[in-house]
N, CA, C and O atoms as a GROMACS GRO file, in nm:
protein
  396
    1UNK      N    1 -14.935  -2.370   7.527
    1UNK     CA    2 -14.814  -2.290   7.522
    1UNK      C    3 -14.693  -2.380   7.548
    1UNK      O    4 -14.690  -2.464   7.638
    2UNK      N    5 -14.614  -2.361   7.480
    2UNK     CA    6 -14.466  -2.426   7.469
    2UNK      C    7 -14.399  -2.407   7.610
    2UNK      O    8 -14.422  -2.300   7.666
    3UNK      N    9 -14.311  -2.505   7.678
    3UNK     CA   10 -14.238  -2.465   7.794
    3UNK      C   11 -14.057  -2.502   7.765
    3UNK      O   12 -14.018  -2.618   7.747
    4UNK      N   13 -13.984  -2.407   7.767
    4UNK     CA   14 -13.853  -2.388   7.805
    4UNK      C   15 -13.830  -2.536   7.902
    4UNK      O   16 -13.895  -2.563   8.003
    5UNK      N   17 -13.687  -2.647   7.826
    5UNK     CA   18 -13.669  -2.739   7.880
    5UNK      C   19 -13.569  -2.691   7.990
    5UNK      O   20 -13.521  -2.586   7.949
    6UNK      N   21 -13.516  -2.723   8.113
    6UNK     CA   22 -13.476  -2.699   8.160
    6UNK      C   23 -13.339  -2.804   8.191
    6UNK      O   24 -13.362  -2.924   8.206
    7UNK      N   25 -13.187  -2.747   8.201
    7UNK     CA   26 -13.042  -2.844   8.180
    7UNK      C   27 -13.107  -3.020   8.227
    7UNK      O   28 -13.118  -3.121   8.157
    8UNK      N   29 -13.131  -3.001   8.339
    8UNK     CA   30 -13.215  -3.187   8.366
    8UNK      C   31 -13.286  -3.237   8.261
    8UNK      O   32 -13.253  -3.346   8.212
    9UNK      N   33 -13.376  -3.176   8.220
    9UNK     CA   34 -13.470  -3.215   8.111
    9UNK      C   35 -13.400  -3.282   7.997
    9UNK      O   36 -13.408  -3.392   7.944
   10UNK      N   37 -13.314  -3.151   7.977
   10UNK     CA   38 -13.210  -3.213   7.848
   10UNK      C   39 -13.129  -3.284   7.809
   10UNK      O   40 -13.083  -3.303   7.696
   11UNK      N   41 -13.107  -3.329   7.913
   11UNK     CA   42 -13.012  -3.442   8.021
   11UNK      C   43 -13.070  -3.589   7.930
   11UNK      O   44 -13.009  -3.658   7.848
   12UNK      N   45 -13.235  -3.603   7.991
   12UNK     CA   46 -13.304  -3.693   7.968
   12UNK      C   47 -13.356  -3.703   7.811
   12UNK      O   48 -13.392  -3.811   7.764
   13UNK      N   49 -13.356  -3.562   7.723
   13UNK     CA   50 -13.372  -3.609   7.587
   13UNK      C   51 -13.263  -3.633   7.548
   13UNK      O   52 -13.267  -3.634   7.425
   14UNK      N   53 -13.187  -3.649   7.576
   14UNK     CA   54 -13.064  -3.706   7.520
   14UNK      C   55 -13.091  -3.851   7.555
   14UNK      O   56 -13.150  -3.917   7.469
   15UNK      N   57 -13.062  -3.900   7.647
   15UNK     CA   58 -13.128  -4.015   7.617
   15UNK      C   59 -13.234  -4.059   7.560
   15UNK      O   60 -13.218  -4.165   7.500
   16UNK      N   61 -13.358  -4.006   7.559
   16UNK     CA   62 -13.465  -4.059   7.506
   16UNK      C   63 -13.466  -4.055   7.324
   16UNK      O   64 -13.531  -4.126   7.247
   17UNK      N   65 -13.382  -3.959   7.298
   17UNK     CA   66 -13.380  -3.894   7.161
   17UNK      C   67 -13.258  -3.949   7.097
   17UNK      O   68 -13.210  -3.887   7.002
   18UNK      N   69 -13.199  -4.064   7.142
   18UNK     CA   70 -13.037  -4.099   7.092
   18UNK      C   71 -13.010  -4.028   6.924
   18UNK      O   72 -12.897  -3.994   6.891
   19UNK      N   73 -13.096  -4.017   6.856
   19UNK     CA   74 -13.040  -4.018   6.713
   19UNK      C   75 -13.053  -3.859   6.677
   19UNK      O   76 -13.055  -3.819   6.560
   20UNK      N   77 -13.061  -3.772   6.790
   20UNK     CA   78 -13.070  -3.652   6.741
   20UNK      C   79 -12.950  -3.529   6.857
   20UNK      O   80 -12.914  -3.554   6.972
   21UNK      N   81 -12.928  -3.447   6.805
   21UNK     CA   82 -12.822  -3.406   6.864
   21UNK      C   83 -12.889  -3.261   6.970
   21UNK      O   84 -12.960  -3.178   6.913
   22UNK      N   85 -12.870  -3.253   7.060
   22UNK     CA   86 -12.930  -3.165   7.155
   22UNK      C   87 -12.847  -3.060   7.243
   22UNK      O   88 -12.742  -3.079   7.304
   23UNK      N   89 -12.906  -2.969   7.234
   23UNK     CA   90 -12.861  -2.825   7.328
   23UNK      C   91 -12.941  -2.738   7.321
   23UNK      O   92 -13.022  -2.739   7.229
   24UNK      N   93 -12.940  -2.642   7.414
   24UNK     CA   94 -13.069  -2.592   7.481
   24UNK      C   95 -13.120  -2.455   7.339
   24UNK      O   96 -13.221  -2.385   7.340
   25UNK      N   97 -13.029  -2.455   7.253
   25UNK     CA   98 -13.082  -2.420   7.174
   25UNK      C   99 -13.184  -2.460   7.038
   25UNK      O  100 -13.274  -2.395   6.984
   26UNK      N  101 -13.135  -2.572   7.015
   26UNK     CA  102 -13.211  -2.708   6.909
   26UNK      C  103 -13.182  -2.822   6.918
   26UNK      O  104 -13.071  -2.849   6.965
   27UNK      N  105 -13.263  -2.917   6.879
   27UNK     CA  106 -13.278  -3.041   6.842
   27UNK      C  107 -13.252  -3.043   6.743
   27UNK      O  108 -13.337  -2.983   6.678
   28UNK      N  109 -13.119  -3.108   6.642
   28UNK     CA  110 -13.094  -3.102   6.509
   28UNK      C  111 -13.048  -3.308   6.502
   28UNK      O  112 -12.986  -3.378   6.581
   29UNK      N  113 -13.114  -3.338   6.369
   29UNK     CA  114 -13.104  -3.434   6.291
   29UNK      C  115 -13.056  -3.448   6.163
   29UNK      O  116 -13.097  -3.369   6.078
   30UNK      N  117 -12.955  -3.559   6.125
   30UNK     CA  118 -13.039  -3.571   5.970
   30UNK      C  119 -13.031  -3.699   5.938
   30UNK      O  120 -12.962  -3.783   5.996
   31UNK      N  121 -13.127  -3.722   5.813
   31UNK     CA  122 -13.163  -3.838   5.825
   31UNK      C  123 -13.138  -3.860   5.655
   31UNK      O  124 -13.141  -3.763   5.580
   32UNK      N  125 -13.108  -4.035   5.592
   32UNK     CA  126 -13.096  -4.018   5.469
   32UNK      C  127 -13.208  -4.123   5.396
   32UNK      O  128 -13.156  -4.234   5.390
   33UNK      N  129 -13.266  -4.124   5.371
   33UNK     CA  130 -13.357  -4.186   5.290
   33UNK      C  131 -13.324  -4.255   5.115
   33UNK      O  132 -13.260  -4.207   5.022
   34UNK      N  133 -13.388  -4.366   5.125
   34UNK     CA  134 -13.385  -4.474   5.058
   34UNK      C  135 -13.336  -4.405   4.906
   34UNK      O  136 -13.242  -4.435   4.834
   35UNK      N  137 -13.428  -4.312   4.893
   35UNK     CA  138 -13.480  -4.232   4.763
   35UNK      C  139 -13.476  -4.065   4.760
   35UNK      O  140 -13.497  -4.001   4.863
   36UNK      N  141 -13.457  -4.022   4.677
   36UNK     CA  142 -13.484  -3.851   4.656
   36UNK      C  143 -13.662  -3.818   4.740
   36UNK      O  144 -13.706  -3.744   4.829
   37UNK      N  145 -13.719  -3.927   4.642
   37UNK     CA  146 -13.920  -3.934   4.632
   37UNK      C  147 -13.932  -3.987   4.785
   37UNK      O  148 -14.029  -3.940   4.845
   38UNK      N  149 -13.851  -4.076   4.856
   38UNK     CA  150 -13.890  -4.128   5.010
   38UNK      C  151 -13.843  -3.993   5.079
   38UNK      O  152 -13.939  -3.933   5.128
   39UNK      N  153 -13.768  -3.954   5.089
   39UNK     CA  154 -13.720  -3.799   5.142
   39UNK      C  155 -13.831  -3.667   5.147
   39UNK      O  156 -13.860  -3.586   5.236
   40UNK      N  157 -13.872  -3.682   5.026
   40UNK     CA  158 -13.999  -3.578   4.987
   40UNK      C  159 -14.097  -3.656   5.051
   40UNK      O  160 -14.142  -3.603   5.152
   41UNK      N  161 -14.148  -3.773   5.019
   41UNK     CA  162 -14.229  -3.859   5.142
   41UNK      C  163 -14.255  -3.804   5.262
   41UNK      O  164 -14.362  -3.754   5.296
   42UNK      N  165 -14.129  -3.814   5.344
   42UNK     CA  166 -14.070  -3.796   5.450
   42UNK      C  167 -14.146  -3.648   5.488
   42UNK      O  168 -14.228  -3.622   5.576
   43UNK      N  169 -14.079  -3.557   5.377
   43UNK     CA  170 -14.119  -3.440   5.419
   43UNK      C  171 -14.271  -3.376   5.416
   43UNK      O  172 -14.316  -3.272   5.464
   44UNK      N  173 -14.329  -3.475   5.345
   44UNK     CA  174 -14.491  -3.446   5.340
   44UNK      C  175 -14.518  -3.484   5.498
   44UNK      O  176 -14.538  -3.389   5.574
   45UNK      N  177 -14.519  -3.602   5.546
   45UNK     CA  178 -14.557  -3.690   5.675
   45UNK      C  179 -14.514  -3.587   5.775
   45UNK      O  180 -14.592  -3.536   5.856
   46UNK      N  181 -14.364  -3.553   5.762
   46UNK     CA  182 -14.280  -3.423   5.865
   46UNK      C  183 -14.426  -3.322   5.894
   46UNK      O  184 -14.479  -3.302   6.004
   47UNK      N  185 -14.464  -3.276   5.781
   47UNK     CA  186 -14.506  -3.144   5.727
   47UNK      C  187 -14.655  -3.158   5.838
   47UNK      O  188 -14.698  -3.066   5.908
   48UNK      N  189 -14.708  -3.282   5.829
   48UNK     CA  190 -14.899  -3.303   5.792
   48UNK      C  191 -14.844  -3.341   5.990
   48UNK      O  192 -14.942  -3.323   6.061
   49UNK      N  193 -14.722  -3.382   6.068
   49UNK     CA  194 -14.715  -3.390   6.221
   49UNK      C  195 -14.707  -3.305   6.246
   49UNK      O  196 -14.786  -3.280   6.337
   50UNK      N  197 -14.612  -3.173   6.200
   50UNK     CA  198 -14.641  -3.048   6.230
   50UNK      C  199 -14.731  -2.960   6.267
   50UNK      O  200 -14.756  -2.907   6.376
   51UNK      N  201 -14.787  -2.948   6.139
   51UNK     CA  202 -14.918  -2.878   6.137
   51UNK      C  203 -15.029  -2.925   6.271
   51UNK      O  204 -15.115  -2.848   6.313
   52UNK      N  205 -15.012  -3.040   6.318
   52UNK     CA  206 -15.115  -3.138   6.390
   52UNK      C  207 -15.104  -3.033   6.490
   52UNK      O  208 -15.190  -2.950   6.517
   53UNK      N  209 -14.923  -3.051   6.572
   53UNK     CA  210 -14.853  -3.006   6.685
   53UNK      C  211 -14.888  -2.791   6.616
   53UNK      O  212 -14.893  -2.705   6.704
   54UNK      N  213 -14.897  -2.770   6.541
   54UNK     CA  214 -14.868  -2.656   6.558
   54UNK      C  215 -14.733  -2.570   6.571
   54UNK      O  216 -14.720  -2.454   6.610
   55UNK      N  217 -14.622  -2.675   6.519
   55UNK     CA  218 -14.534  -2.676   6.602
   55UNK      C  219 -14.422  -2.683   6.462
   55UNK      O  220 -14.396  -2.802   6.446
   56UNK      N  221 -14.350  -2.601   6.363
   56UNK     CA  222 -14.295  -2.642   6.243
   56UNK      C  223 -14.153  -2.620   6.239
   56UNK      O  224 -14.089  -2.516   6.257
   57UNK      N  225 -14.104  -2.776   6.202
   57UNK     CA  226 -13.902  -2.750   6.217
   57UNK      C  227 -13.880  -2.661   6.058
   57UNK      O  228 -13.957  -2.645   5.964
   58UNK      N  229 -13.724  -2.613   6.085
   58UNK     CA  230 -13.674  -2.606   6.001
   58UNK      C  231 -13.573  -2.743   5.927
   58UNK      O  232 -13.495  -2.822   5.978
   59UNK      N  233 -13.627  -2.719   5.766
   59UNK     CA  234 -13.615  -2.866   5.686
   59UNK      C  235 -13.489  -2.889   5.552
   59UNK      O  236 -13.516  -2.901   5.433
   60UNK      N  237 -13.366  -2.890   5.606
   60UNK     CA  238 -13.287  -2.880   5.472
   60UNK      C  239 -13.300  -2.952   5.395
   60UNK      O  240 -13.246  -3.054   5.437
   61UNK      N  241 -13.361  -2.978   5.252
   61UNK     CA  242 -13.330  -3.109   5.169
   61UNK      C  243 -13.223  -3.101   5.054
   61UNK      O  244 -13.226  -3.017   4.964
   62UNK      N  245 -13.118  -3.208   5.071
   62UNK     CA  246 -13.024  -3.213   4.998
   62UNK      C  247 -13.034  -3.383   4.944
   62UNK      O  248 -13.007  -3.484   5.008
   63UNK      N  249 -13.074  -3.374   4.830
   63UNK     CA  250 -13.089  -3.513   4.760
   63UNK      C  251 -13.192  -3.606   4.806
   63UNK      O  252 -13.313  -3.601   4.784
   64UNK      N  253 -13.105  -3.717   4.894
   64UNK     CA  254 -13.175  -3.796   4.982
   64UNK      C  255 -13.163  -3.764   5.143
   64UNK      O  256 -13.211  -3.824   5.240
   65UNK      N  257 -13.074  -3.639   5.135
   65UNK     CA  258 -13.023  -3.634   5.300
   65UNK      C  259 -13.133  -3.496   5.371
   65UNK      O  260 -13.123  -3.377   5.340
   66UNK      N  261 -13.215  -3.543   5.450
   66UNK     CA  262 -13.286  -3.418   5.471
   66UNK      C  263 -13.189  -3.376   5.678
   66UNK      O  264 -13.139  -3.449   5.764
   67UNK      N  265 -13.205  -3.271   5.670
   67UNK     CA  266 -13.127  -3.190   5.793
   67UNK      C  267 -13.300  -3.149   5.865
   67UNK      O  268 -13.409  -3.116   5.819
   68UNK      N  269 -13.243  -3.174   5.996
   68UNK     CA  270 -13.378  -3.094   5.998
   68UNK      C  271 -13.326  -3.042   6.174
   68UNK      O  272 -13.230  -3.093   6.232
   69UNK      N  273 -13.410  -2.937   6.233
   69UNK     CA  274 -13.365  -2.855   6.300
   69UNK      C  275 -13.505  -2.772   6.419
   69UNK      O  276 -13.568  -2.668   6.401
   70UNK      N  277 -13.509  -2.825   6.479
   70UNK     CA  278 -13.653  -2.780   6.603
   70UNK      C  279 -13.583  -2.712   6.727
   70UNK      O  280 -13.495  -2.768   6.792
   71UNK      N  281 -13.627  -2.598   6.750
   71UNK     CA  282 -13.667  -2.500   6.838
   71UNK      C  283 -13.770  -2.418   6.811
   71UNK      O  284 -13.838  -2.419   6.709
   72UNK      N  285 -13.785  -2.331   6.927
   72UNK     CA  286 -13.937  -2.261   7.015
   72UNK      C  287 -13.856  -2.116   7.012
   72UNK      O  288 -13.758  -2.084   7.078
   73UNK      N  289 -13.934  -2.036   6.906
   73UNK     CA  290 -13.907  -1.945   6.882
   73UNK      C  291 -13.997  -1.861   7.035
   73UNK      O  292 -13.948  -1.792   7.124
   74UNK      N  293 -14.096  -1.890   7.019
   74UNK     CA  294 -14.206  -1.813   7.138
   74UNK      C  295 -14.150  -1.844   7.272
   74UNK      O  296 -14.199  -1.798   7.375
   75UNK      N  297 -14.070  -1.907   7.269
   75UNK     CA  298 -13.965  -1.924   7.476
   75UNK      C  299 -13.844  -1.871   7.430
   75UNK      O  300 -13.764  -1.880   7.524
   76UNK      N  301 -13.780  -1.811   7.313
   76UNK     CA  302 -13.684  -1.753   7.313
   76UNK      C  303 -13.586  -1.854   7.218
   76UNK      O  304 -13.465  -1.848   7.237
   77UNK      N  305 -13.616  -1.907   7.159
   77UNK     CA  306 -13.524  -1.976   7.026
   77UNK      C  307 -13.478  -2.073   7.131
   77UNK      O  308 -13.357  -2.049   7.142
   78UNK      N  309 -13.515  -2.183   7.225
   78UNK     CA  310 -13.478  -2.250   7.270
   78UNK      C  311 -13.522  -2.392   7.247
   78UNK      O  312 -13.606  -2.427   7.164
   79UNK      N  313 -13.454  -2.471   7.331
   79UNK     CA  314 -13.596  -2.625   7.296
   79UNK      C  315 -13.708  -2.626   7.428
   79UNK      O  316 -13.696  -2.589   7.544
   80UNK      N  317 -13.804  -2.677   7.365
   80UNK     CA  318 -13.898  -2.683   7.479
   80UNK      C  319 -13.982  -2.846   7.439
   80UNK      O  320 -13.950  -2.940   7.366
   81UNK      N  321 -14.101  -2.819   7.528
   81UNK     CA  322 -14.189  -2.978   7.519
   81UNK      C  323 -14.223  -3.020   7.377
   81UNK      O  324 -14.218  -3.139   7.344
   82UNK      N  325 -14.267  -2.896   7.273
   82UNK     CA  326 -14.303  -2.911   7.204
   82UNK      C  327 -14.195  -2.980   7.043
   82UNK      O  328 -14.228  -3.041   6.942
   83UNK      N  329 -14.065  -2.928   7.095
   83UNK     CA  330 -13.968  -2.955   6.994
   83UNK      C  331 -13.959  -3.136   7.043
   83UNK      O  332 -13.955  -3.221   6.954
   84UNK      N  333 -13.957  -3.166   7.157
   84UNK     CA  334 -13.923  -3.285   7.194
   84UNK      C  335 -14.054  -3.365   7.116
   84UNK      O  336 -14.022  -3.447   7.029
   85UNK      N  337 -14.177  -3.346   7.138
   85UNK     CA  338 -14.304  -3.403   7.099
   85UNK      C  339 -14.255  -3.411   6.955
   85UNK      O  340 -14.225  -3.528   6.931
   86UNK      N  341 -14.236  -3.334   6.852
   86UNK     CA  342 -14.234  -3.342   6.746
   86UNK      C  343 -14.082  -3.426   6.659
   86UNK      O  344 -14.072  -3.445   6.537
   87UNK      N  345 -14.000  -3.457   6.744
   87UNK     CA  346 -13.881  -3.500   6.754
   87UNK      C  347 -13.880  -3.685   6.745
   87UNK      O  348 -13.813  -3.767   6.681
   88UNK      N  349 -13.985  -3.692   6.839
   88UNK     CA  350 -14.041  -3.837   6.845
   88UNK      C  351 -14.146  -3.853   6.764
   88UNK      O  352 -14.176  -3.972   6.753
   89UNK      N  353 -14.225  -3.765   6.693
   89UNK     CA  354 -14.271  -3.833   6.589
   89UNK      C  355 -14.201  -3.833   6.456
   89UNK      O  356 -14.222  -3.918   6.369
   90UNK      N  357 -14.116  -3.729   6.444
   90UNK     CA  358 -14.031  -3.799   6.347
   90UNK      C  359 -13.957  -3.870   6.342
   90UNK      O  360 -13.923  -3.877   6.223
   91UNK      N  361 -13.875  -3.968   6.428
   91UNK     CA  362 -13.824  -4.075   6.453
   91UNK      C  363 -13.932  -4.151   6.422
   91UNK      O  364 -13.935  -4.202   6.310
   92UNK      N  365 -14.002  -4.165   6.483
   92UNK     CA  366 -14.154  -4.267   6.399
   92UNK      C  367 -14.170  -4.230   6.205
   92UNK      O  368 -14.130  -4.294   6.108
   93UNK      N  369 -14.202  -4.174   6.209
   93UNK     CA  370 -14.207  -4.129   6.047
   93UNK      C  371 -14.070  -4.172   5.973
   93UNK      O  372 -14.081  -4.235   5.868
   94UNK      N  373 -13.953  -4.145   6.018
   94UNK     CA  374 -13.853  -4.225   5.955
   94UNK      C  375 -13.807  -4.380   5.974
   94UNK      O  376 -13.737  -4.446   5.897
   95UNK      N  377 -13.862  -4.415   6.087
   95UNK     CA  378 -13.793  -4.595   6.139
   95UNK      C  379 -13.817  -4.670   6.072
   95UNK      O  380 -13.937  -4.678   6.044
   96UNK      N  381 -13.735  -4.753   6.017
   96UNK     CA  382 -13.725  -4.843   5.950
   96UNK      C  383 -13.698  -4.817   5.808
   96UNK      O  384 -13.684  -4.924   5.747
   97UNK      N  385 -13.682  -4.693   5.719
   97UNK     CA  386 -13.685  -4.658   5.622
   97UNK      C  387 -13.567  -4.565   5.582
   97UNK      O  388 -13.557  -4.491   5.484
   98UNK      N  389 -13.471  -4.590   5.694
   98UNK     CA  390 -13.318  -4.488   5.666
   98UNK      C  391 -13.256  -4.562   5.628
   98UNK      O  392 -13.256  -4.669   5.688
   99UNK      N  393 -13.161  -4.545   5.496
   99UNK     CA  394 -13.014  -4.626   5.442
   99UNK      C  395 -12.918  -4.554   5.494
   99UNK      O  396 -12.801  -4.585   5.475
   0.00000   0.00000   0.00000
């Protein structure tokens, strides 16, 4: 079960999470990729960490620029452990491969 981060917590994904923007309502990113096809890439890899976590963001794709957007609907549309877990693996899934 997902847990509600609490103002300290969020404190610290902000630091830990530099490239993503945070408040106790979501974790929002976006990220731009090399290619239209690296973007869709992107969003397969997004898709197949998700599913792992159980855990699925919302995914804007515009060209090469994908938006993407994590909160915990089941703690009340907030962020919790699980948005953070999935936050850092997409920073992994994108590093090294953003223009």
């Amino acid at each position: 079960m997902a847990t509600a981060l609490t103002e300290a917590e969020l404190a610290s994904v902000r630091t830990a999470l530099p490239m993503w923007q945070v408040d106790a309502q979501a974790l929002t990113r976006s990220v731009r990729a090399p290619s239209f096809l690296a973007g869709i890439d992107w969003v397969v890899a997004i898709a197949a960490a998700a599913e792992e976590l159980n855990h699925h963001p919302d995914i804007d794709i515009r060209w090469r620029t994908l938006r993407l957007a994590l909160s915990t609907h089941d703690v009340g549309g907030v962020v919790s452990d699980l948005d953070v877990a999935l936050a850092a693996r997409i920073d992994a899934i994108v590093a090294g491969s953003e223009t």
